[in-house]
C-alpha positions in Angstrom: 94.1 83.4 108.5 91.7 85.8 110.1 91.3 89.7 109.6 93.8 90.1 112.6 96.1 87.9 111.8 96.3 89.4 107.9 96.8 92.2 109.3 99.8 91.7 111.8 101.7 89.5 108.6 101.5 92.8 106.8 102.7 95.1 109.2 105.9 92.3 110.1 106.6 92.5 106.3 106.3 96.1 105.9 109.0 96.1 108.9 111.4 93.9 107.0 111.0 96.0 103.7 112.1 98.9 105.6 114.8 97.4 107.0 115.6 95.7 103.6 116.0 99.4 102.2 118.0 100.8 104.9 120.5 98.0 104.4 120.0 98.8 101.1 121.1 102.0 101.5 123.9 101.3 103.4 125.5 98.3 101.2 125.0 101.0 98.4 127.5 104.0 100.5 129.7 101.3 101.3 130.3 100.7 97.9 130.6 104.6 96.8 133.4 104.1 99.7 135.3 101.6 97.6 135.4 103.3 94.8 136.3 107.2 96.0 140.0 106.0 95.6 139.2 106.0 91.8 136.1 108.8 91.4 136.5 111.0 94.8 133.5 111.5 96.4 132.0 114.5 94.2 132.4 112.0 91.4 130.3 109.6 93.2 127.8 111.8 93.9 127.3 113.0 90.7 127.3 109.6 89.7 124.6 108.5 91.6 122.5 111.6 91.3 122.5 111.6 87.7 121.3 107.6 87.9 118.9 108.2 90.1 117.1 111.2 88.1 117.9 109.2 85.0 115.3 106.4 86.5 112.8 108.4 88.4 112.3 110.8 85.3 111.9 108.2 82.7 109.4 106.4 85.3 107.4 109.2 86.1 107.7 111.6 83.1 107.0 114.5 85.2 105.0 117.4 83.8 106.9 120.4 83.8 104.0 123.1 82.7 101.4 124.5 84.6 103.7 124.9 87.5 103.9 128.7 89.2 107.0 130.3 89.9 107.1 129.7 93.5 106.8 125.8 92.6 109.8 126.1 91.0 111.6 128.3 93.5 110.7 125.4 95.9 112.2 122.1 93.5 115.0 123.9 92.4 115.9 124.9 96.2 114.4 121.1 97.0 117.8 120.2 94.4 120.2 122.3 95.2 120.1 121.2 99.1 119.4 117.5 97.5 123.0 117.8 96.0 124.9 119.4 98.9 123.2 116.9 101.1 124.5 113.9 99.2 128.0 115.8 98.5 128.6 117.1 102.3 127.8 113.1 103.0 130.1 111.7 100.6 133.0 114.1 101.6 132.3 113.1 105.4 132.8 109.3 104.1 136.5 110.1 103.0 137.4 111.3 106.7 135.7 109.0 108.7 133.7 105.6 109.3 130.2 104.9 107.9 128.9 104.6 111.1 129.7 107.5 113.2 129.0 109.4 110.0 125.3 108.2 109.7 125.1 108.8 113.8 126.4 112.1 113.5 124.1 113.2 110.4 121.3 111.4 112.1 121.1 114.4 114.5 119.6 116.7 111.9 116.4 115.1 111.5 116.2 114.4 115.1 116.7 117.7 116.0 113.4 118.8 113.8 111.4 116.4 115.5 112.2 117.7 119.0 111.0 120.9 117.7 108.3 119.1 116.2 107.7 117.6 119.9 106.8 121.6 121.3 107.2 119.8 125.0 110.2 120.0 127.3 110.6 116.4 127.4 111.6 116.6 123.6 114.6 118.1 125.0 115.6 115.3 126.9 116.0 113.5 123.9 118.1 115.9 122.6 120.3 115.4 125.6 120.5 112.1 125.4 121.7 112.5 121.5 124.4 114.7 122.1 125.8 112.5 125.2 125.9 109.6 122.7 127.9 111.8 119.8 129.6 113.5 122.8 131.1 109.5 123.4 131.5 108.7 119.7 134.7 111.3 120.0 136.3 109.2 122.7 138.3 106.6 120.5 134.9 104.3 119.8 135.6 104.7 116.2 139.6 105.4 116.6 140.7 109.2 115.8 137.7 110.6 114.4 138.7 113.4 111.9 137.2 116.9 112.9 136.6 118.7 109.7 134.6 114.9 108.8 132.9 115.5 111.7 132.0 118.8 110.7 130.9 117.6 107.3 128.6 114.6 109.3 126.9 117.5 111.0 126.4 119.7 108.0 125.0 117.3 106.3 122.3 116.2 109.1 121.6 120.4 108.7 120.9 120.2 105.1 118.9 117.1 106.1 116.6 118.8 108.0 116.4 121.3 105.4 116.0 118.6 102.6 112.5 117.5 104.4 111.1 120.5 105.3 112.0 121.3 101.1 110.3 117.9 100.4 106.9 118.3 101.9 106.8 121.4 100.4 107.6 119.9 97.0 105.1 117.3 97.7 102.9 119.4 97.9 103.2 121.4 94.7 103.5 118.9 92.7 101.2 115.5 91.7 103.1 112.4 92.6 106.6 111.7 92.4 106.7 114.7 90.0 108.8 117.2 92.4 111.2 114.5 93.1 112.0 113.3 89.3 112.4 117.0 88.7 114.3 117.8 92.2 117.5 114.7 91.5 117.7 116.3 87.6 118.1 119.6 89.1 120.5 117.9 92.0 122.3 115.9 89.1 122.6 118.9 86.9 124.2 121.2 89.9 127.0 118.9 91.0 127.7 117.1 87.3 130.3 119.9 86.7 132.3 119.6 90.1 132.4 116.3 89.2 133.4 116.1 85.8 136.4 118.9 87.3 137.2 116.4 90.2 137.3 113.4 88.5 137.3 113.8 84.6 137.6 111.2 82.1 137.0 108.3 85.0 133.3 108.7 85.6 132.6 107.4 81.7 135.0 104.3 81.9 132.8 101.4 82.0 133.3 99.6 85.1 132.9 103.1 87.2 129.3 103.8 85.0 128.6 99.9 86.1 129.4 100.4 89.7 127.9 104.2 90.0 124.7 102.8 88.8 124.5 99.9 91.3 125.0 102.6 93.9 122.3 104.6 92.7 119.7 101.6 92.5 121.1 100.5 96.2 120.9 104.1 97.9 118.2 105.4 95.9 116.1 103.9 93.4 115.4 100.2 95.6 115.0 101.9 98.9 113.0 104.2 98.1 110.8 101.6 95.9 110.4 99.3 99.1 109.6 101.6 101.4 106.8 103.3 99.4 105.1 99.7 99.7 105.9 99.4 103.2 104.7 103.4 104.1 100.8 101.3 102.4 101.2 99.0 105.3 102.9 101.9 108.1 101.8 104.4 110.1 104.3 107.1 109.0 105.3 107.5 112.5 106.1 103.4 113.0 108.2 104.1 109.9 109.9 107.3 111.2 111.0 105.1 114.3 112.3 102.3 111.8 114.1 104.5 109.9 115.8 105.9 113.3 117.9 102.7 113.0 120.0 103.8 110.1 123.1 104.4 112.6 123.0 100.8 113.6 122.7 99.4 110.5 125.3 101.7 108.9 127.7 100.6 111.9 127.1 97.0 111.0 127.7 97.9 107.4 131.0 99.3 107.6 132.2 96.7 109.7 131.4 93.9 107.4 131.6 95.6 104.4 134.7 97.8 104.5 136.3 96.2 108.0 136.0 99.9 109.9 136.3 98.5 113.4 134.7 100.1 116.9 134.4 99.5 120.3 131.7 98.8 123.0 131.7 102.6 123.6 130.9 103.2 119.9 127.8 100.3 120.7 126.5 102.5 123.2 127.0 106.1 121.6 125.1 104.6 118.4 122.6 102.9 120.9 121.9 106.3 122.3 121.4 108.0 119.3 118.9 106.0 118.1 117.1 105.7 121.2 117.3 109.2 120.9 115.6 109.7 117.7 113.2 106.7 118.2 111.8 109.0 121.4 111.7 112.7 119.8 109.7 110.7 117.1 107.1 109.5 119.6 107.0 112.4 121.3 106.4 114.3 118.8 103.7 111.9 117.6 102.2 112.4 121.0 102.2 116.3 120.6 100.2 116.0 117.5 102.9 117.3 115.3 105.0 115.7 112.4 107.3 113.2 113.4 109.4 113.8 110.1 111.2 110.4 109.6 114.9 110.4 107.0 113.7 111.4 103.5 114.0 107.8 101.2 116.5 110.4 99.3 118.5 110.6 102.1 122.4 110.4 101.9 
């Protein structure tokens, strides 16, 4: 196998990692669906944050001296808006389908990235993203619930927020340091709504079992196969990958929990990404950041 050739293997099986994680992903929220009959969805969430800070810390044993004060203004900020974002996502999953969620929410990191663009063909894409949510509200997914809706779209806000927070982090502290400490400050914010919401539940076996399987499936295994495939990936070939999340979520909750949709839904979804596929490369093309979903992302 030449040089060449070595190399094009690598890039097709850093592809399939990421897609591997955002399915991943996916499987993992379809699960948390399941089980908010039993938890409700602040129980979930604190279930999974406080298994994914559980992991990451014990991995990474982050160093928590030496840090200035504005360091730790940014992490705890960084988990604050880590919880919200996971909680305003979960809450949107009661109301309605996986899919139009993820589409709808998808809109907050596209939205940086147009800004990110600084030309007025970033706007177009911005256009064509609200014409596709504009046709999600037409029946594709049945009724959609508005205050769900309104929860999908907060959450892509806190998104946003929860990258620009990230990079920031990043760059404060060494390594996965900022994020080990961000999900224990995340997990230690929402464990008391969730202990209120849900009580004595979140400790019965079965629910520890399945809220750790959604942690490794939403956090912990994504975000492990991506970091190999980001070794392979330029970030913004990854950043367009990780614009398919709407897709894949659609084709999730259809198999997974039977949440149905029609060929308008196809096309509103299809927009959306093509959407966020373009802001990313136009932004790439402006020389600024073409910030792709965070591997911590709802």
């Amino acid at each position: 196998m030449t040089s060449g050739e070595h190399a094009r293997h690598g890039r097709g099986a850093a592809v399939t990692l990421v897609v591997a994680g955002l399915t991943c992903q996916e499987v993992g929220a379809s699960i948390a669906v399941i089980l908010f009959p039993t938890t409700g969805a602040i129980g979930m969430v604190a279930l999974r944050l406080v298994f994914s800070a559980l992991v990451l810390v014990l991995l990474t044993r982050p160093r928590l001296r030496g840090h200035a004060a504005g360091s730790w203004a940014t992490v705890i900020a960084f988990g604050v808006v880590l919880a919200l974002m996971n909680a305003l996502f979960y809450l949107s999953l009661e109301r309605i389908p996986l899919g139009a969620a993820v589409t709808i929410e998808v809109l907050g990191p596209l939205v940086l990235s147009v800004f990110a663009g600084r030309r007025a063909a970033s706007w177009l894409w911005a256009i064509l993203a609200a014409i596709g949510v504009a046709l999600l509200g037409q029946g594709s997914f049945g009724h959609l619930d508005p205050l769900g809706v309104a929860l999908a779209a907060a959450t892509g806000a806190t998104w946003a927020g929860y990258i620009l927070l990230s990079a920031r982090t990043g760059r404060r502290f060494p390594g996965l340091d900022g994020l080990a400490i961000a999900l224990a400050i995340g997990a230690i914010a929402i464990l008391p709504f969730g202990i209120a919401t849900s009580g004595a539940v979140l400790v019965r076996p079965e629910v520890l079992a399945l809220g750790a399987a959604v942690a490794l499936l939403s956090s912990t295994i994504p975000y492990a196969l991506e970091l190999v495939a980001l070794r392979r990936l330029p970030s913004s070939t990854f950043a367009v990958l990780m614009s398919l999340a709407p897709a894949i979520a659609t084709i999730a909750g259809l198999l997974l929990l039977g949440q149905t949709f029609t060929w308008v839904a196809v096309l509103a979804v299809g927009l959306v990404v093509a959407a966020s596929i373009g802001a990313v490369r136009t932004a790439r093309r402006a020389g600024g950041d073409a910030p792709a979903p965070p591997t911590a992302s709802p």
